[in-house]
Backbone as ProteinMPNN parsed JSONL, in Angstrom:
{"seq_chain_A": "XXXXXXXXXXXXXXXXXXXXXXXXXXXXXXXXXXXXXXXXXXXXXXXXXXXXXXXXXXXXXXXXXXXXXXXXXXXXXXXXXXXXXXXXXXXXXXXXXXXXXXXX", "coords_chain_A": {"N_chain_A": [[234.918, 172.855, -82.204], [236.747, 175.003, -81.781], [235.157, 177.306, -83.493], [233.111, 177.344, -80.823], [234.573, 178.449, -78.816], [235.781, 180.829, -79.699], [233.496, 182.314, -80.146], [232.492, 182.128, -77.098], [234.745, 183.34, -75.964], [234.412, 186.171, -77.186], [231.966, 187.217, -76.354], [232.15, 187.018, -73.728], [232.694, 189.094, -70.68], [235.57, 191.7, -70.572], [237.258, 192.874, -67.261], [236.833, 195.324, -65.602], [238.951, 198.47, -66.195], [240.682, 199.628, -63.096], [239.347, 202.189, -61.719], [239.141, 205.334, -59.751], [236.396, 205.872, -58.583], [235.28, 208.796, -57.104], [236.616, 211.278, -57.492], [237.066, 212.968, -60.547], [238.328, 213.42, -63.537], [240.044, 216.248, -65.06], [238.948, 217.53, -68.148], [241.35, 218.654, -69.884], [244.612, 217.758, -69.418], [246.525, 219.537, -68.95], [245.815, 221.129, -66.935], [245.783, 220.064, -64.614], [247.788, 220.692, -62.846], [247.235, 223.204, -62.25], [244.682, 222.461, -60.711], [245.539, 221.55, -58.361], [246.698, 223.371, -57.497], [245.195, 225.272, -56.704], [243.652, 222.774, -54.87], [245.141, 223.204, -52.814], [245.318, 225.232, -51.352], [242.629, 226.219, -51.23], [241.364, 223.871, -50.098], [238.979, 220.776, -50.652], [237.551, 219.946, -54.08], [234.653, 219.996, -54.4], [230.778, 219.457, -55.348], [229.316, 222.241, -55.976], [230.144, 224.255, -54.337], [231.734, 227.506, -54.413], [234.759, 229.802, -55.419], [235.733, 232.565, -54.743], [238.254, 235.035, -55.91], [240.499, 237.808, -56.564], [241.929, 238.635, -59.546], [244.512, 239.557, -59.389], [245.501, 237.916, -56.77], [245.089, 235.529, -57.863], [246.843, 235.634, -59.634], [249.653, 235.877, -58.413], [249.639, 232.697, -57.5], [248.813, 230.995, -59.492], [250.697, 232.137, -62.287], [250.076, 233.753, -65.678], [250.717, 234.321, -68.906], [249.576, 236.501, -69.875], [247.714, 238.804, -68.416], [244.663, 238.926, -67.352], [241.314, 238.374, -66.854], [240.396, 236.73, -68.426], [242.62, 234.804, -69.302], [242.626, 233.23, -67.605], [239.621, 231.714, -68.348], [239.458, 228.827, -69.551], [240.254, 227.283, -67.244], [238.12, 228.02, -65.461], [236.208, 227.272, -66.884], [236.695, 224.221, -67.031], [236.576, 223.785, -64.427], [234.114, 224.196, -63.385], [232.46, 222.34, -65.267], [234.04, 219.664, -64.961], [234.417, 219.426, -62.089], [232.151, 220.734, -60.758], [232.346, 223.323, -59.861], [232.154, 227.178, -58.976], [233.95, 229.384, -60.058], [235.025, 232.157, -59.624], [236.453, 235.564, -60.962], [237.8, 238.45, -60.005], [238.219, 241.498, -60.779], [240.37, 244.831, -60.31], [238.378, 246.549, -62.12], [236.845, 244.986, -62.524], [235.215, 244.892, -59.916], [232.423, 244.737, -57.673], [230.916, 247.678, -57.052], [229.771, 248.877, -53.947], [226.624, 249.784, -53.032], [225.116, 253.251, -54.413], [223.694, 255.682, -52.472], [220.894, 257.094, -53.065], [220.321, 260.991, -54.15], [218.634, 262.713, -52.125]], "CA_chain_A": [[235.189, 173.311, -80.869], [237.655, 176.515, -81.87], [234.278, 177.95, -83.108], [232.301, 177.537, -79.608], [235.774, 178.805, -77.928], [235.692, 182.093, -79.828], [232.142, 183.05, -79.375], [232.765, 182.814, -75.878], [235.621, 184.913, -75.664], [233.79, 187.607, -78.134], [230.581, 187.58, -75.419], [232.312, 187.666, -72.178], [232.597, 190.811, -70.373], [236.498, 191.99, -69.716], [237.506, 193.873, -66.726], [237.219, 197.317, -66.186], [240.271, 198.75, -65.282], [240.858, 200.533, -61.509], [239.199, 203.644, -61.647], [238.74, 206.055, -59.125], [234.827, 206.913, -59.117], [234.61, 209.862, -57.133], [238.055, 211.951, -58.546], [236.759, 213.606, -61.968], [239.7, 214.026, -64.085], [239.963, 217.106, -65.801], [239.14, 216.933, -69.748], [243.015, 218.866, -70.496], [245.624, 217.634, -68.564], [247.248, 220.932, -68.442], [245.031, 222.321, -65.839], [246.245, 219.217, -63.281], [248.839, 221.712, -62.068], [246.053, 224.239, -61.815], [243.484, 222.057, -59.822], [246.331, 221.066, -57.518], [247.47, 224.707, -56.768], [243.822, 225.146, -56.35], [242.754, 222.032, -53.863], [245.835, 223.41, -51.481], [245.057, 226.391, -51.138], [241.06, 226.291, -51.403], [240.281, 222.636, -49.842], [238.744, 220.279, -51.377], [236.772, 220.746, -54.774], [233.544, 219.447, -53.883], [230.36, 220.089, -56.345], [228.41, 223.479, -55.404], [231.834, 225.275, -54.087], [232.179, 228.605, -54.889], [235.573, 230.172, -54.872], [235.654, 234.069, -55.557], [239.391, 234.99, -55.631], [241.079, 238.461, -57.385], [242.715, 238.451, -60.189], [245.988, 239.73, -58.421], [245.856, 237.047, -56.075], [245.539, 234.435, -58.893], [248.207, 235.516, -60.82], [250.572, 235.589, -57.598], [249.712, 231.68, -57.317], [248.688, 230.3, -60.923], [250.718, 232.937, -63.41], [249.694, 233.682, -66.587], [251.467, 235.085, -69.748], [248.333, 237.164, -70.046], [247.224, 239.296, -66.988], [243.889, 239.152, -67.864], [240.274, 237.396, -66.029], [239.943, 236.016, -69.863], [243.162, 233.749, -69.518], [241.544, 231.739, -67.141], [238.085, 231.18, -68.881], [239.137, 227.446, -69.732], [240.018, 226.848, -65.574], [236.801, 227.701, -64.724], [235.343, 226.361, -67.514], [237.228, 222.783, -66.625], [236.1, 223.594, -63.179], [232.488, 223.955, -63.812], [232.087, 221.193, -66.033], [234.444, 218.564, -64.45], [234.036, 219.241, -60.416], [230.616, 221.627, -60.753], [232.9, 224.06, -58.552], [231.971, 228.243, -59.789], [235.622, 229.871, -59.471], [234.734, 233.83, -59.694], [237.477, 235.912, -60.536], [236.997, 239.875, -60.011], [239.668, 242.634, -60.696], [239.523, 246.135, -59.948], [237.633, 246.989, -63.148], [234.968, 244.052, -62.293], [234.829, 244.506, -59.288], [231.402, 245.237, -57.252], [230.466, 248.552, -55.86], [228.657, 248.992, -52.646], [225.41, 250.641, -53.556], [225.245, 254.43, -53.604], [222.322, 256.158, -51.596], [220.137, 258.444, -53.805], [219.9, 262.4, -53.518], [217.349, 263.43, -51.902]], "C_chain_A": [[235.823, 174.707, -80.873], [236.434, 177.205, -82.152], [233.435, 179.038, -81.758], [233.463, 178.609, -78.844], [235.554, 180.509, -78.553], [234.479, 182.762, -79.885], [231.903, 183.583, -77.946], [233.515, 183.363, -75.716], [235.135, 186.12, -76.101], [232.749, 187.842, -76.744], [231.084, 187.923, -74.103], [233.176, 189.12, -72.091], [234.172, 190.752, -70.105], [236.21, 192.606, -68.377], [237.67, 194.992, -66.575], [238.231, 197.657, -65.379], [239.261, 200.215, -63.961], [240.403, 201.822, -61.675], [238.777, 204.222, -60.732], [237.751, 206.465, -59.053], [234.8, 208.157, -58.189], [236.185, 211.363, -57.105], [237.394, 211.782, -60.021], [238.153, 213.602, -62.334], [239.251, 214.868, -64.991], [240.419, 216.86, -67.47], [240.318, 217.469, -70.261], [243.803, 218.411, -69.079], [246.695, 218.967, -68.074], [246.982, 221.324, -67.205], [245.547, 221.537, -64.095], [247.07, 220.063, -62.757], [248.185, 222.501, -60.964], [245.632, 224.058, -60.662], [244.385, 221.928, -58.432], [246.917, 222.094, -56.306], [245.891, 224.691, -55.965], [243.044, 224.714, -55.148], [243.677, 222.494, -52.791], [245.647, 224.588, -51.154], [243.354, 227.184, -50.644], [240.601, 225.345, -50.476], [239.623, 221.486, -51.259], [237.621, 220.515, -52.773], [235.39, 219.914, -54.993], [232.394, 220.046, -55.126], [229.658, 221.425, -55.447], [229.248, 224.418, -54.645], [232.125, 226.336, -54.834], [233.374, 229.394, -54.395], [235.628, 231.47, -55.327], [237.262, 234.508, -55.247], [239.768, 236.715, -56.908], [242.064, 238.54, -58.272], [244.203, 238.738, -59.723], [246.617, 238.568, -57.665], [246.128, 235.554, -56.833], [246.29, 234.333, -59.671], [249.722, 235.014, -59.897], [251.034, 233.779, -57.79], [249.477, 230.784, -58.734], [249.125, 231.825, -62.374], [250.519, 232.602, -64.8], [250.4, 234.874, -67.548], [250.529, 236.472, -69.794], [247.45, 237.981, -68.837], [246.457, 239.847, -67.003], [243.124, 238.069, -67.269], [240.415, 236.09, -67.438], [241.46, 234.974, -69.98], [242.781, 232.756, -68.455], [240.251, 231.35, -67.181], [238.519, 229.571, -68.861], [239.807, 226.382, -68.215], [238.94, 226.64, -65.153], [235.927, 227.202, -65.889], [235.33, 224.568, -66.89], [236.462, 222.205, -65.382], [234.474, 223.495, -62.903], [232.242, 222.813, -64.283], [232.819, 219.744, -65.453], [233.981, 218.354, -63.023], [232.789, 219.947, -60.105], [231.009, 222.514, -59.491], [232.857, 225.389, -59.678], [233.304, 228.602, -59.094], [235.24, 231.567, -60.0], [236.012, 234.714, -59.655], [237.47, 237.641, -60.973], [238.748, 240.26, -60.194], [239.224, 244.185, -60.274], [238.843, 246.883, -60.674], [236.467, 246.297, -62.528], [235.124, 244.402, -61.256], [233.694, 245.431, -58.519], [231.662, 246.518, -56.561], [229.298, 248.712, -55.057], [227.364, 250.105, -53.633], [225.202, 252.122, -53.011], [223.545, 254.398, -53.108], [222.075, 257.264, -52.432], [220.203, 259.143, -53.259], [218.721, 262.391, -53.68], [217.037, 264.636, -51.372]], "O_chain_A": [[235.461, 175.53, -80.032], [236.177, 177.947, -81.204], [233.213, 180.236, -81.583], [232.995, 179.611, -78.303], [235.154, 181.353, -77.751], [234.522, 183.963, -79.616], [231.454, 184.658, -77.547], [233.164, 184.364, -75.091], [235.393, 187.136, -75.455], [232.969, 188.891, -76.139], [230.651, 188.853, -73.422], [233.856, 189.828, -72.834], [234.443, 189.789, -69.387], [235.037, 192.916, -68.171], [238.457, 195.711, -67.19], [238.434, 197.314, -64.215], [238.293, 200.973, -63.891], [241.297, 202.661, -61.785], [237.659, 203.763, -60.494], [237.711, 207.638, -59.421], [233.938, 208.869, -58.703], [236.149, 212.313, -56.323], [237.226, 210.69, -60.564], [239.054, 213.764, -61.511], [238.295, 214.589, -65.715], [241.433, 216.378, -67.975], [240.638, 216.855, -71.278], [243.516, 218.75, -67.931], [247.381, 219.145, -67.068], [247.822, 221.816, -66.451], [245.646, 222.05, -62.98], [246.76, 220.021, -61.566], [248.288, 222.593, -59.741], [245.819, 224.8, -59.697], [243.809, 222.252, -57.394], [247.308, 221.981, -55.145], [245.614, 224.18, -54.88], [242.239, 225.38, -54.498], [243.214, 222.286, -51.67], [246.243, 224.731, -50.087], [243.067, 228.205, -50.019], [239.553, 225.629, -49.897], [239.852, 221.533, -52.468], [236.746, 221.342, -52.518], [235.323, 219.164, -55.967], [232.808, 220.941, -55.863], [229.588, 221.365, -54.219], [228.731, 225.506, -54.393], [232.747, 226.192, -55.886], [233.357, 229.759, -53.219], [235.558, 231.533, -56.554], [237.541, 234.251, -54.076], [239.265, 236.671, -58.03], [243.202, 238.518, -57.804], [244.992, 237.798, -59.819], [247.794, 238.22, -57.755], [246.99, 234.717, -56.566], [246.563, 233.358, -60.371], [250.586, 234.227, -60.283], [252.17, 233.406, -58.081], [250.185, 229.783, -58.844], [248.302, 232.349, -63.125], [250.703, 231.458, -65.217], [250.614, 236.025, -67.168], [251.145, 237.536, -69.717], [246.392, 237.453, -68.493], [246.558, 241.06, -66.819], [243.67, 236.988, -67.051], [240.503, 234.869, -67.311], [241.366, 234.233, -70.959], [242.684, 231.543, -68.642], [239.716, 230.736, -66.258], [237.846, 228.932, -68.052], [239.82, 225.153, -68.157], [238.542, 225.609, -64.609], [234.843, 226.697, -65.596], [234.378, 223.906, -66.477], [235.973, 221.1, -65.149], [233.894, 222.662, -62.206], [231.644, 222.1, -63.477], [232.131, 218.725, -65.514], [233.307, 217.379, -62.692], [232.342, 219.672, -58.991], [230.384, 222.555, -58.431], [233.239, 225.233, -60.837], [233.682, 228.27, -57.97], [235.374, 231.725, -61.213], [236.673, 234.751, -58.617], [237.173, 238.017, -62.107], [239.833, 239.733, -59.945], [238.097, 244.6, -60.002], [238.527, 247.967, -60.185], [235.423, 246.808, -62.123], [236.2, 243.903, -61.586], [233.808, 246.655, -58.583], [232.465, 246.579, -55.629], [228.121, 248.686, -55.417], [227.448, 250.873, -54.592], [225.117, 252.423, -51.82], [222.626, 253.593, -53.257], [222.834, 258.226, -52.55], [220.22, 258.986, -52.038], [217.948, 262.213, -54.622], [215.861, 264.995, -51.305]]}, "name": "protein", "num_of_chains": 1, "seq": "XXXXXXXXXXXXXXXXXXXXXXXXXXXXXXXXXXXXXXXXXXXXXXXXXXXXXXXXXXXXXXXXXXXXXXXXXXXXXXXXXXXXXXXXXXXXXXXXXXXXXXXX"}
Protein backbone atom coordinates (compact mmCIF):
# COMPACT_ATOMS: atom_id res chain seq x y z
CA UNK A 1 0.00 0.00 0.00
CA UNK A 2 3.00 2.72 0.96
CA UNK A 3 4.11 1.86 -2.65
CA UNK A 4 0.61 2.80 -4.43
CA UNK A 5 0.57 5.95 -1.86
CA UNK A 6 3.86 7.30 -3.21
CA UNK A 7 3.28 6.97 -6.86
CA UNK A 8 0.39 8.98 -6.35
CA UNK A 9 1.89 11.70 -4.62
CA UNK A 10 4.98 11.65 -7.29
CA UNK A 11 2.08 11.99 -10.32
CA UNK A 12 -0.21 14.50 -8.92
CA UNK A 13 0.01 17.95 -10.04
CA UNK A 14 0.87 20.62 -7.01
CA UNK A 15 -0.41 24.06 -7.00
CA UNK A 16 0.89 26.82 -8.71
CA UNK A 17 1.51 29.51 -6.56
CA UNK A 18 -0.56 33.16 -6.93
CA UNK A 19 0.86 34.79 -9.71
CA UNK A 20 -0.04 37.83 -11.24
CA UNK A 21 -0.38 37.05 -15.15
CA UNK A 22 -0.51 40.27 -16.65
CA UNK A 23 2.44 42.29 -14.32
CA UNK A 24 5.88 41.13 -16.03
CA UNK A 25 8.44 41.33 -13.44
CA UNK A 26 11.53 42.75 -14.40
CA UNK A 27 14.54 40.11 -14.90
CA UNK A 28 16.95 42.54 -12.14
CA UNK A 29 15.22 43.66 -9.34
CA UNK A 30 17.18 46.77 -9.23
CA UNK A 31 15.32 48.45 -11.94
CA UNK A 32 11.81 48.02 -9.66
CA UNK A 33 12.63 51.50 -8.39
CA UNK A 34 13.20 52.51 -11.97
CA UNK A 35 9.89 51.07 -13.50
CA UNK A 36 8.03 52.66 -10.60
CA UNK A 37 9.56 56.20 -11.10
CA UNK A 38 8.72 55.43 -14.62
CA UNK A 39 4.81 54.12 -14.41
CA UNK A 40 4.18 57.61 -12.28
CA UNK A 41 5.31 59.73 -14.24
CA UNK A 42 4.68 58.05 -17.82
CA UNK A 43 1.31 55.93 -17.09
CA UNK A 44 1.03 52.75 -17.45
CA UNK A 45 3.69 50.48 -19.28
CA UNK A 46 1.63 48.84 -21.72
CA UNK A 47 3.37 46.77 -24.78
CA UNK A 48 3.99 49.11 -27.99
CA UNK A 49 4.53 52.43 -25.68
CA UNK A 50 7.01 54.58 -26.70
CA UNK A 51 8.50 56.99 -24.26
CA UNK A 52 11.13 59.54 -25.77
CA UNK A 53 12.42 61.54 -22.74
CA UNK A 54 16.03 63.75 -22.56
CA UNK A 55 18.67 62.77 -20.95
CA UNK A 56 18.53 65.90 -18.58
CA UNK A 57 15.15 65.18 -17.69
CA UNK A 58 16.05 61.54 -16.78
CA UNK A 59 18.74 62.23 -14.71
CA UNK A 60 16.58 64.96 -12.73
CA UNK A 61 14.12 61.89 -11.91
CA UNK A 62 16.18 58.47 -12.12
CA UNK A 63 20.02 59.78 -11.25
CA UNK A 64 22.84 58.18 -12.35
CA UNK A 65 26.54 58.10 -11.18
CA UNK A 66 27.26 58.33 -14.88
CA UNK A 67 25.63 61.23 -16.90
CA UNK A 68 25.62 59.41 -19.84
CA UNK A 69 22.46 57.82 -22.48
CA UNK A 70 24.84 54.52 -22.04
CA UNK A 71 24.00 54.21 -18.19
CA UNK A 72 20.65 53.45 -18.94
CA UNK A 73 21.11 50.80 -21.78
CA UNK A 74 20.06 47.93 -19.24
CA UNK A 75 16.48 50.14 -18.38
CA UNK A 76 15.59 50.08 -21.69
CA UNK A 77 16.90 46.99 -22.34
CA UNK A 78 14.66 45.51 -19.19
CA UNK A 79 12.01 47.64 -20.70
CA UNK A 80 12.00 46.23 -24.11
CA UNK A 81 12.31 42.79 -23.24
CA UNK A 82 10.08 42.58 -20.08
CA UNK A 83 7.02 45.20 -20.90
CA UNK A 84 7.88 45.54 -24.99
CA UNK A 85 7.79 49.41 -24.01
CA UNK A 86 10.83 51.49 -26.53
CA UNK A 87 12.15 54.21 -23.89
CA UNK A 88 14.24 56.70 -26.32
CA UNK A 89 16.58 58.78 -24.65
CA UNK A 90 18.13 61.84 -26.75
CA UNK A 91 20.68 64.49 -25.43
CA UNK A 92 21.88 67.46 -27.04
CA UNK A 93 24.60 65.61 -28.97
CA UNK A 94 21.81 62.93 -30.22
CA UNK A 95 19.54 64.90 -30.66
CA UNK A 96 17.56 65.34 -34.17
CA UNK A 97 17.97 68.24 -36.45
CA UNK A 98 15.18 69.71 -38.42
CA UNK A 99 16.15 69.25 -42.01
CA UNK A 100 18.15 71.98 -43.73
CA UNK A 101 16.82 73.32 -47.19
CA UNK A 102 19.42 72.99 -50.02
CA UNK A 103 21.21 76.00 -51.88
CA UNK A 104 19.91 76.75 -54.70
Amino acid sequence: MNLITNIIQTFTPHPKPNVEENKPTPSKPSYLTDLDIIREKYGDLTAGKVISVSLKELLKIIPRHRPRIEAYMGLVGTLKRDYGVELKIYSQKTKPKPASKPNI
